[in-house]
Each structure stands twice: as structure tokens, then as C-alpha cells.
ChimeraX commands (.cxc) that place a marker at each C-alpha (Angstrom):
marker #1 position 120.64,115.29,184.92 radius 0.5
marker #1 position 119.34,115.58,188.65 radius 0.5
marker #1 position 121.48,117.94,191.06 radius 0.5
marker #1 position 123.25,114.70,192.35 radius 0.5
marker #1 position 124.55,113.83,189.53 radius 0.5
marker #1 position 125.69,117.43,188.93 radius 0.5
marker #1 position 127.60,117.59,192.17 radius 0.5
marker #1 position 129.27,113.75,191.36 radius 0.5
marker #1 position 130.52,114.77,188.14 radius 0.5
marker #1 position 132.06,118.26,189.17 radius 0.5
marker #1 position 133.51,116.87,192.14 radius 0.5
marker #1 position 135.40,114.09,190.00 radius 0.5
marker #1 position 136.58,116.53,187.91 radius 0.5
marker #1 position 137.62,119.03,190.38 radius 0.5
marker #1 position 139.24,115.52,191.25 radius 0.5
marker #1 position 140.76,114.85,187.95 radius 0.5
marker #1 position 142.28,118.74,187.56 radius 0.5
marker #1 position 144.28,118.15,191.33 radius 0.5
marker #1 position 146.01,115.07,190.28 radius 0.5
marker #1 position 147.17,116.54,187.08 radius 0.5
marker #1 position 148.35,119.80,188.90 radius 0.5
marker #1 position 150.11,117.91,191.16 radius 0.5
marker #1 position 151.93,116.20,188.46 radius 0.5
marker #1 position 152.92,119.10,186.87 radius 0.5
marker #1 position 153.49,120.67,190.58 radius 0.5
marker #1 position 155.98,117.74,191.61 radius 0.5
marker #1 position 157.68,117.91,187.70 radius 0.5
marker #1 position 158.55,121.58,188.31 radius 0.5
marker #1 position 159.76,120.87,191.68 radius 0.5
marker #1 position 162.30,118.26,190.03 radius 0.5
marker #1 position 163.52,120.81,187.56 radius 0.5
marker #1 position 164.31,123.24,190.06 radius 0.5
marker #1 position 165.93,120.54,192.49 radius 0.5
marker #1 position 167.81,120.40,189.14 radius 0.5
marker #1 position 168.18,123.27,188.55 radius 0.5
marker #1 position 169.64,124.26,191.99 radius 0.5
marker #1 position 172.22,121.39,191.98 radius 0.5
marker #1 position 173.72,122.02,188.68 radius 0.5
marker #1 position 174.19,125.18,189.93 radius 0.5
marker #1 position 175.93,124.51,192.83 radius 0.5
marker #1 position 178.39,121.92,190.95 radius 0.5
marker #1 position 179.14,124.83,188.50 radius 0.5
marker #1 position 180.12,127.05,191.78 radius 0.5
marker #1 position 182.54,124.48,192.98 radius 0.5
marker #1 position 184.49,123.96,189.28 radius 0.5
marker #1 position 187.98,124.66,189.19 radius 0.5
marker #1 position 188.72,128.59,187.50 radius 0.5
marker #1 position 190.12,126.93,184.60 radius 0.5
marker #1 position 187.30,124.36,183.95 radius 0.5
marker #1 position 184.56,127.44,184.82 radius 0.5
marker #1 position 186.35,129.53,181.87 radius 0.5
marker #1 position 186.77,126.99,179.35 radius 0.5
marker #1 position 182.31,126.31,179.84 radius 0.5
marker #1 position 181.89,129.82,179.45 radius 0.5
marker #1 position 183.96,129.85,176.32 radius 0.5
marker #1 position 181.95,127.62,175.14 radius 0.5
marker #1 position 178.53,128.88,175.54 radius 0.5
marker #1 position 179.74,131.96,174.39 radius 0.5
marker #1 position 181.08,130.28,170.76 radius 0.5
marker #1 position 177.76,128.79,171.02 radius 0.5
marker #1 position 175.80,131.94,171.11 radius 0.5
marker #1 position 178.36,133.57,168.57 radius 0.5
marker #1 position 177.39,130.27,166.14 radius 0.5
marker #1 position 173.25,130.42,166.78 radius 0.5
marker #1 position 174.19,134.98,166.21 radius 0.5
marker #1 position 176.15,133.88,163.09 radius 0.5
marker #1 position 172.83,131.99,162.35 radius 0.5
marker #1 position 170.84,134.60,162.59 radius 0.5
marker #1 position 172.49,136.72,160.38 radius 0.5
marker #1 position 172.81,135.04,157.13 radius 0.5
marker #1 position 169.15,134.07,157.69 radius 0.5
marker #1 position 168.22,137.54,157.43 radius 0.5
marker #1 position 170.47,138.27,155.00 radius 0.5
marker #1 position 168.86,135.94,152.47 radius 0.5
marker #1 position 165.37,137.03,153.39 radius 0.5
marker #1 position 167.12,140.40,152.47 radius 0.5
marker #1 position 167.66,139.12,149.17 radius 0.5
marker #1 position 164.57,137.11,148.61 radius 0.5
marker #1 position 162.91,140.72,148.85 radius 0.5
marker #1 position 165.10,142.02,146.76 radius 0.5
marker #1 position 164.82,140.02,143.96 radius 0.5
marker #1 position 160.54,140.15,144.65 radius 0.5
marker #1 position 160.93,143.66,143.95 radius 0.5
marker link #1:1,2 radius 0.2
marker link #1:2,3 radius 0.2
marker link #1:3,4 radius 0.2
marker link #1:4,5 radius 0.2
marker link #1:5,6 radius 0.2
marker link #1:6,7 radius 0.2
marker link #1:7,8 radius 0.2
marker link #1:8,9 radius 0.2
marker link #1:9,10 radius 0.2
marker link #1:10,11 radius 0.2
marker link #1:11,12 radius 0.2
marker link #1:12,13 radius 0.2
marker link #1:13,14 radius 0.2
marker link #1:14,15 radius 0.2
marker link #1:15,16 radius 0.2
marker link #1:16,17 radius 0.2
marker link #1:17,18 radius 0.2
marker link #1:18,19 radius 0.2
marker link #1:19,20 radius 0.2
marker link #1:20,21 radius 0.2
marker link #1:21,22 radius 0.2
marker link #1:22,23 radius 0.2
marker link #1:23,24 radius 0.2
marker link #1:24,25 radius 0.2
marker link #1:25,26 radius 0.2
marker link #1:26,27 radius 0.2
marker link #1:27,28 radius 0.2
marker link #1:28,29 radius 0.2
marker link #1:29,30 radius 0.2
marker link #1:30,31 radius 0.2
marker link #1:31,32 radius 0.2
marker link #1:32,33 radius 0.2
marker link #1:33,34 radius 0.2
marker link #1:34,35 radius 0.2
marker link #1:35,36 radius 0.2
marker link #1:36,37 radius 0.2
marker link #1:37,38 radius 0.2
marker link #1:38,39 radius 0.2
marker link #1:39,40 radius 0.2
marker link #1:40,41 radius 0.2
marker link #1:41,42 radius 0.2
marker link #1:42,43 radius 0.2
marker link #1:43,44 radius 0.2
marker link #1:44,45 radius 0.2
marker link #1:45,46 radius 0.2
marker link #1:46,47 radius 0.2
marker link #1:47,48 radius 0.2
marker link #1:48,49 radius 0.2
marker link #1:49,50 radius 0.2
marker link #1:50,51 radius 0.2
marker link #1:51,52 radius 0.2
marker link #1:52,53 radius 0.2
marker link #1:53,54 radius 0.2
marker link #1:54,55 radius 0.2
marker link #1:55,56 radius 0.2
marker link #1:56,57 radius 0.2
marker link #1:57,58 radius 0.2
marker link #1:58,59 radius 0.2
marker link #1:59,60 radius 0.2
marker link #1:60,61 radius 0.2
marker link #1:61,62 radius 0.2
marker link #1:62,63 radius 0.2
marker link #1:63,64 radius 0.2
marker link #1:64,65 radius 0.2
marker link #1:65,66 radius 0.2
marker link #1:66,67 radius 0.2
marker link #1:67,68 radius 0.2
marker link #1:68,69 radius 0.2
marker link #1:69,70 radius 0.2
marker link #1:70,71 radius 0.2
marker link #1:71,72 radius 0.2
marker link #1:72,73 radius 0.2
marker link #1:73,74 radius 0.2
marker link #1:74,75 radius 0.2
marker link #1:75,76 radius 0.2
marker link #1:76,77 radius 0.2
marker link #1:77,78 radius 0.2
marker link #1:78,79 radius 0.2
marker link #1:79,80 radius 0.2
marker link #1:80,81 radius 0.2
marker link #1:81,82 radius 0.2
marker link #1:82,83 radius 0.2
view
């Protein structure tokens, strides 16, 4: 392979790797644009509506804790019973 052909191909990929970068450049953009507006919605809820989502995500986090436990708990016992 002569030195042209060196330079052609590492300039097309240097081509290549900038398109996909700004792919993933304008996809990150669009989750913070997101991001940012769902915030902003979830500023202007009522008090009432505000309290009942955080209720909610925090009986979600109580359920995934919950979760958590009794799948410990039976690797607890698995051991056990290895013993």
C-alpha cells in the first residue's frame, strides 16, 4: 500500500468516526433537551400532584429494596444449606 493510499483510507475513517460522534453528539443533546423539559413540567405541578409522584417513586424504591432483600435472603440460605 503506497503512502496515498495510506492517507485516503485514514482520512475516510477519521471521516467515518465524525459522523458517528455526531450521532451520538446530537442523541445526547436530545436527552438532555429531555431531560431539561421534563424537569421544568415537574416544577410547575400542582403541590398535590408533585406529592402523590413522589409517593410513588418512593413505593417504587421501597418495592425494588423489598426486592433486594429476599434475594439475599435466599442466597443466605442457598449457603446455608451448601454448608
Amino acid at each position: 500500500m503506497g503512502i496515498k493510499q495510506f492517507f485516503k483510507k485514514a482520512f475516510s475513517d477519521m471521516k467515518a468516526s465524525t459522523k458517528a460522534q455526531h450521532e451520538v453528539d446530537k442523541a445526547n443533546f436530545a436527552a438532555a433537551k429531555a431531560e431539561s423539559r421534563a424537569t421544568w413540567e415537574e416544577a410547575k405541578m400542582s403541590p398535590g400532584a408533585r406529592q402523590e409522584m413522589m409517593q410513588r417513586e418512593r413505593d417504587a424504591q421501597i418495592e425494588a429494596a423489598n426486592k433486594r432483600i429476599a434475594a439475599a435472603n435466599e442466597r443466605i440460605a442457598a449457603a446455608k444449606k451448601d454448608k
